[in-house]
N, C-alpha and C positions, 0 to 999 in steps of 0.2 A: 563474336569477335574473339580471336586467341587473346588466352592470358599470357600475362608474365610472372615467370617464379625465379625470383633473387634467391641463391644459395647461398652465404655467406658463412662463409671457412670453407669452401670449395676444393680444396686441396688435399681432402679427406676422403680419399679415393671409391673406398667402400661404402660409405656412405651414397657419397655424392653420384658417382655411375651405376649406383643399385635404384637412386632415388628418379633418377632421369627415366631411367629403363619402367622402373613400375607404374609413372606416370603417360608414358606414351604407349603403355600397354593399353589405356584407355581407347579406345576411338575417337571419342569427342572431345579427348585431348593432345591428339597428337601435331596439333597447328600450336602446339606452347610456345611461348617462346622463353629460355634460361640463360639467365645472368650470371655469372659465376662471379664471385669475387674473393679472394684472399690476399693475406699480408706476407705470403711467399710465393714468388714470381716464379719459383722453379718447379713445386708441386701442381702451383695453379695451370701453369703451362702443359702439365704431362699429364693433368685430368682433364683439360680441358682437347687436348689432342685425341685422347682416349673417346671419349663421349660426341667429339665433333665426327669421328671417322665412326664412331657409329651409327649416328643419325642420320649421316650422308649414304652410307651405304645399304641403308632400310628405304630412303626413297619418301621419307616421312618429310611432311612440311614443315616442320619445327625448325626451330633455331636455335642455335647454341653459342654465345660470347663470353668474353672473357675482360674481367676489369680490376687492377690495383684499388679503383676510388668506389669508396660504401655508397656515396649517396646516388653516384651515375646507376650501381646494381639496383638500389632500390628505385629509382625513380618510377613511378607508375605502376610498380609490381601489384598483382593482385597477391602474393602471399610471400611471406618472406621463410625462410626459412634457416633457421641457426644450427652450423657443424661446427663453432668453433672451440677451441682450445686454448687459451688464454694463457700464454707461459710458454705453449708448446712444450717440446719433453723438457728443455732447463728448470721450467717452473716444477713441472710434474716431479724431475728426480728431487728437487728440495722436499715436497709433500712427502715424499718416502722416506728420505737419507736423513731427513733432520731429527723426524720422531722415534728412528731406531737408534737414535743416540741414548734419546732418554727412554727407552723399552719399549714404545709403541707400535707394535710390528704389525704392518697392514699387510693386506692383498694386493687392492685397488687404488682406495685412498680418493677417491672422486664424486664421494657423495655424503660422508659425513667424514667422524675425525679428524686427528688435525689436518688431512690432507686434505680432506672434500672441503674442510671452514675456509682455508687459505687460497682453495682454488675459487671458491665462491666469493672473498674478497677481491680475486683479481678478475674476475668472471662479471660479477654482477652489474659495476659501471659502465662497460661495454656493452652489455645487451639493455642497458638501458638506454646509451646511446643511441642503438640501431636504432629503440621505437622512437626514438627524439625524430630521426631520421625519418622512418616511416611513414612517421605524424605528419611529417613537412612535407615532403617528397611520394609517397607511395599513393596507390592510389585509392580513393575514398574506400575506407571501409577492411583495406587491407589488413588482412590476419600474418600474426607471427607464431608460427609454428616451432618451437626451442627443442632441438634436438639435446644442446649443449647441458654438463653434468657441470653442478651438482645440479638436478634438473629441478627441484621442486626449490632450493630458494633459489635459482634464476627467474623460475617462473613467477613465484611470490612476486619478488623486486619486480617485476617486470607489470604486472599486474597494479602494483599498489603504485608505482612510482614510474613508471611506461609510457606518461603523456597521454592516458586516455586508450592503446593498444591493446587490442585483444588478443593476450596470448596464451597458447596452448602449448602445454608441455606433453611431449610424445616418450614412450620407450616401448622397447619390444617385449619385457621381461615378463609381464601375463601370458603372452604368446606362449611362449618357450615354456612355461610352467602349464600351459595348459596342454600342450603336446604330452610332455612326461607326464603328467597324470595318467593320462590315456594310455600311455605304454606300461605303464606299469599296473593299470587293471585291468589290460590286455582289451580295451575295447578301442574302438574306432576315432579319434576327437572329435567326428562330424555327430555323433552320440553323446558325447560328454555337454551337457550345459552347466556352466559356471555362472557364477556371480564372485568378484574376486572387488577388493575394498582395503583401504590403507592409506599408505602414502608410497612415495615412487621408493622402487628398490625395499620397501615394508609393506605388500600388499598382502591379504590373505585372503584364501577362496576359501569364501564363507558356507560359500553354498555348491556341488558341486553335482548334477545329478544326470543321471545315463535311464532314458525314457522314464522322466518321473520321479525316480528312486535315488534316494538321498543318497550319497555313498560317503561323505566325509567320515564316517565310526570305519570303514572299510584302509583308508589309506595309510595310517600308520605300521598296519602289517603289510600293505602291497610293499611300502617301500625298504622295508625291515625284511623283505622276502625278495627283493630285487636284486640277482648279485651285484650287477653294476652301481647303484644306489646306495647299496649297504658300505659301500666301500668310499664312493666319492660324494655322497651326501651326507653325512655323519649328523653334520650342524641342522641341517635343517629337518631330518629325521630326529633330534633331540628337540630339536623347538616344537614337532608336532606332537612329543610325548607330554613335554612341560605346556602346552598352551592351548592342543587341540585342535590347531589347524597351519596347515601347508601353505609356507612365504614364498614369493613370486622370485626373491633371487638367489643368486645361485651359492655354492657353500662358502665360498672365499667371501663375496661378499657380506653375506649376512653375519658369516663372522666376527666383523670392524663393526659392525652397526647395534654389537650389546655387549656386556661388562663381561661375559661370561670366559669364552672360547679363545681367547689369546691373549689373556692376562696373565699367564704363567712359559716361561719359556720351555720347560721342560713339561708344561701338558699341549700345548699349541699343535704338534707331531699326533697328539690322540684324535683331534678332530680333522684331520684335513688327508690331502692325496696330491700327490704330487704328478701323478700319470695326466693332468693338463692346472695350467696356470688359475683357470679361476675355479677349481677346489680348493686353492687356499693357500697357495704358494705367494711365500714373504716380498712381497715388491714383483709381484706377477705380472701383473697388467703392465707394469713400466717398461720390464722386460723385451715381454711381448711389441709393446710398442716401439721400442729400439732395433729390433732383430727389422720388425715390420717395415720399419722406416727403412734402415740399409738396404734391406730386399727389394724395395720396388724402386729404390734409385738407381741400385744394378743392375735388376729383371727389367726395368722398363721396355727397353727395345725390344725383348720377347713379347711381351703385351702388347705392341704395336703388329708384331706379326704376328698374331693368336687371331681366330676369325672375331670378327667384331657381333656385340651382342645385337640380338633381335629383340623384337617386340609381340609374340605371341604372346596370348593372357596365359599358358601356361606358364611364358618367361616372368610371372609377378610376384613376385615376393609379399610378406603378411604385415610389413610396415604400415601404420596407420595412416602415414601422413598423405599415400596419394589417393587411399582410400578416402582422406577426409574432401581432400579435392575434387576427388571423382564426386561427391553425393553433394559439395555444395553448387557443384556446377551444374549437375545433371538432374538433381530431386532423388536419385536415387539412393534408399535407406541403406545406411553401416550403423551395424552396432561397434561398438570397440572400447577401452578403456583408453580414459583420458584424465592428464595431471589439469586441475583446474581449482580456482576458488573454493571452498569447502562450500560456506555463504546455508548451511544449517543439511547438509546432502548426508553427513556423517552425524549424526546426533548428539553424538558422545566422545567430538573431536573440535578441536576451536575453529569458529568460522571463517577468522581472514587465514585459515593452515592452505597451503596445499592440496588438495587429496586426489589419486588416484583414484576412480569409479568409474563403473557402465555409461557409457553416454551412446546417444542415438544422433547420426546426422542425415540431415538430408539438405531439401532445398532452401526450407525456410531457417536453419542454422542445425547450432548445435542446441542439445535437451538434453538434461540431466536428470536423472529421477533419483526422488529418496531414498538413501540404504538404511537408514534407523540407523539405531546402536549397532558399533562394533562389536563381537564379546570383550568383556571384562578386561584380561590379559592383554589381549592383541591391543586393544585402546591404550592401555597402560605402554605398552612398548612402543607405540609411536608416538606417545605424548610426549616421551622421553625427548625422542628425535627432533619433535616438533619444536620445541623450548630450545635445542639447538642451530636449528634452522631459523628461528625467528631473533635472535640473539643474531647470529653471522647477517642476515640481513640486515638489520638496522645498522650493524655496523662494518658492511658493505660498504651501503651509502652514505654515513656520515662521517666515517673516517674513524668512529670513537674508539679508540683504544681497551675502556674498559668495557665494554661491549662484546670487542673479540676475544678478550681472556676469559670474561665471563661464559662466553660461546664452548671456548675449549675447559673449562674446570666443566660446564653440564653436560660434557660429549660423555657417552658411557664408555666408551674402551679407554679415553684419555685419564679420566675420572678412577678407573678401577687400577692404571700403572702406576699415575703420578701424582705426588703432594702438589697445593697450593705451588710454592714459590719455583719447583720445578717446570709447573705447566706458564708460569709467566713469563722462566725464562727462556724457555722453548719456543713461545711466540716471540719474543724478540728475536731471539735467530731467524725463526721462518720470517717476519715483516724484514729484518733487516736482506735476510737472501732475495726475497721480490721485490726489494725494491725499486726498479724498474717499472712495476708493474702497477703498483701500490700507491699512487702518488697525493691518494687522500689521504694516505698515514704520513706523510712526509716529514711532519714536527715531530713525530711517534717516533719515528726511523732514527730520525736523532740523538732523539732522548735513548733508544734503546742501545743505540751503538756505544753511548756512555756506560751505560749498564754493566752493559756484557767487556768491556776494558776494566772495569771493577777487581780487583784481586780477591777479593769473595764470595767471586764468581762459583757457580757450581759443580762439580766433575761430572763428567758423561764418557758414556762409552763409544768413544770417536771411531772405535774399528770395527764397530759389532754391524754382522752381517744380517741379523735375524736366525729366526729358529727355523727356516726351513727355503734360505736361498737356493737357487738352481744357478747354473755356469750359462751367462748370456754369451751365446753362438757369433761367431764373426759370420758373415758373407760367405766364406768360402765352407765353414762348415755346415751353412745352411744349405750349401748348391750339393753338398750329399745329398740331402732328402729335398729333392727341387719340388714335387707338389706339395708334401707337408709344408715348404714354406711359403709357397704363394698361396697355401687357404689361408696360413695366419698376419698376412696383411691386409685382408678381413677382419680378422679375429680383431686385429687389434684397433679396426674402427669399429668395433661390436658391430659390425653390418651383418658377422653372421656368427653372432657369438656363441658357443656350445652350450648349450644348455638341458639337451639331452642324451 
């Protein structure tokens, strides 16, 4: 019988018409049937047009709708699957604008710091939602696949507090790190085998070897000898010098995610590149998502007259999640890396964590096998994480105030800018800016709006830009460079994010 796959935040273009397309690249799944559902009736409409005139025009039995209401998406669904965005860009700009008040100058801000804590506060309740929904409505046995960042405590929460749901947190960022391996010691990837272990956006290949032969002693000079690397990997060619092995994301990233590389305003410009947004450009990804947005509300009509996509297996992209569907529907074996329960897989990482590891699917599920100990270091750098990820979870869910601040004083980039009373008061601005969103801090909301009317309030730098902002583009100066902008409203659903 066809399944059904609920998408929920469907209006994430890149995502959502890359996910359609790789799934009907299947054979034995192109009688799917997709639910679409989001909470913007004008995105959801112009992805959902997008995706129906492609399916119609391939001749493929599938089906394609479109729904306002969560639980009609989910009803009977054999897998659900989460694009959403929780805040959408209003929430996002506060995770950036608030913390460059008090020095905190991110990339991304969507997986830790105080961007990623506060996007996980507005995030978590809703994907616990859906599995409420799920639970009720979807159909026996139904998996939830969580696209949605911060990915590892959504998945946490979702897991420990999900109503019994089985979910799996997916990202591309192994992928893309195991490409640039391969380029940069000039062999093939179909040669390179990895073993790559951590936590999402903190993974490291541990083991990386091309017929047999260990190469990890080898990568420090590949990439220290790559002009393109040497230039826009900085961070992450330092973190291979200090710790011995190569992180899964990319330099803007991993920058926010340790005390080191953007605690200082005038060093921040030594580590980063500004020649694309996620080497480490100050409020990058926001950026990008702004541009992204105006662009495909303008361009859209062109997209409707651009030929519509096909379903060839060459047309399939290396995203996990329709591989994971292709193997539990078929028997047929995927290896891939997957966010999941730790539950003892990592040795020398805590068990109800998160972790990113090698996992095998086929028909009778998903299988995880043992990594042992992580080395030394790299353990230590995600333990870090971990203790902030499970601080923002708990108080996700329960609304507790001292939870969240505790979350943000253990974040390492927060931690290395700002004193105690500055980081309390920073969280009160950001809960009082979501509040919309936030409605288990509501007594908190209160209390902090008092706070912050205090005349002992603290000074902040309300104009500072960050140490390495770029000039966000109008519409009209994107329609200069017309395909440079239509690849980056991808970019900015990371559907096809640069990574090498």
């Amino acid at each position: 019988m066809p399944i059904k796959i609920a998408i929920i935040g469907a209006g994430s273009v890149g995502f959502t018409r890359g996910m359609v397309r790789d799934i009907l690249c299947v054979p034995e799944l192109r009688d799917t049937e997709f639910a679409f559902m989001d909470i913007d009736k004008r995105n959801l409409d112009m992805v959902y047009q997008l995706c129906k005139r492609d399916v119609e025009s391939s001749g493929l039995p599938a089906k394609v709708r479109a729904t306002m209401n969560r639980r009609e998406a989910i009803k009977d669904a054999n897998y659900v699957l989460s694009f959403v965005r929780v805040g959408v860009l209003d929430g996002f700009e506060t995770d950036v604008e608030i913390p460059l008040k008090y020095g905190i100058d991110q990339c991304v801000g969507d997986t830790l710091g105080p961007g990623g804590i506060m996007y996980g506060q507005r995030t978590i309740p809703v994907l616990v939602d859906f599995c409420k929904d799920i639970s009720e409505v979807g159909a026996p046995g139904c998996i939830f696949l969580n696209y949605s960042n911060p990915n590892a405590m959504n998945t946490w929460a979702c897991n420990k507090y999900g109503h019994g749901v089985q979910t799996i947190g997916l990202c591309h960022g192994v992928q893309g790190g195991h490409r640039m391996i391969a380029r940069v010691l000039g062999l093939p990837k179909e040669e390179i085998d990895i073993i790559c272990a951590g936590i999402n956006h903190q993974t490291w290949y541990i083991s990386v070897k091309h017929k047999g032969v260990e190469m990890i002693g080898k990568l420090l000079e590949a990439f220290e000898n790559d002009e393109d690397c040497s230039k826009t990997e900085k961070v992450r060619i330092d973190m291979i010098k200090r710790f011995g092995y190569f992180s899964t994301e990319s330099n803007g990233h991993l920058s926010e995610y340790v005390p080191w590389y953007r605690k200082r305003e005038d060093d921040i410009k030594n580590w980063i590149d500004l020649s694309c947004w996620i080497y480490g450009e100050t409020g990058g990804y926001l950026r990008v998502c702004r541009e992204g947005r105006n662009w495909f509300e303008h361009d859209f009509p062109n997209w409707m007259k651009n030929d519509p996509f096909t379903f060839k297996p060459e047309d399939r992209a290396n995203e996990h999640g329709s591989y994971i569907i292709e193997s539990l529907e078929t028997g047929r074996l995927y290896r891939g890396h997957f966010n999941v329960v730790n539950n003892g897989c990592i040795t020398n990482l805590p068990p109800d964590a998160i972790v990113e590891v090698p996992g095998y699917v086929d028909g009778n599920g998903m299988s995880i096998p043992i990594v042992g100990d992580l080395p030394l270091g790299c353990a230590a750098v995600c333990n870090a994480s971990i203790s902030v990820q499970r601080l923002s979870v708990e108080a996700a869910v329960s609304g507790d105030e001292m939870l969240l601040k505790q979350a943000m004083m253990m974040d390492p980039l927060t931690g290395a800018v700002c004193n105690p009373p500055e980081i309390w008061q920073m969280t009160d601005e950001m809960l009082i800016a979501g509040e919309q969103w936030l409605p288990q801090f509501k007594d908190t909301i209160a209390q902090a709006k008092k706070r912050l009317a205090s005349p002992n309030r603290l000074p902040t730098r309300d104009d500072y830009q960050g140490a390495a902002r770029l000039h966000e583009k109008t519409v009209e100066e994107m329609a200069e460079e017309h395909e440079k902008e239509a690849k980056d409203v991808f970019d900015a659903d990371k559907g096809n994010l640069k990574t090498e």
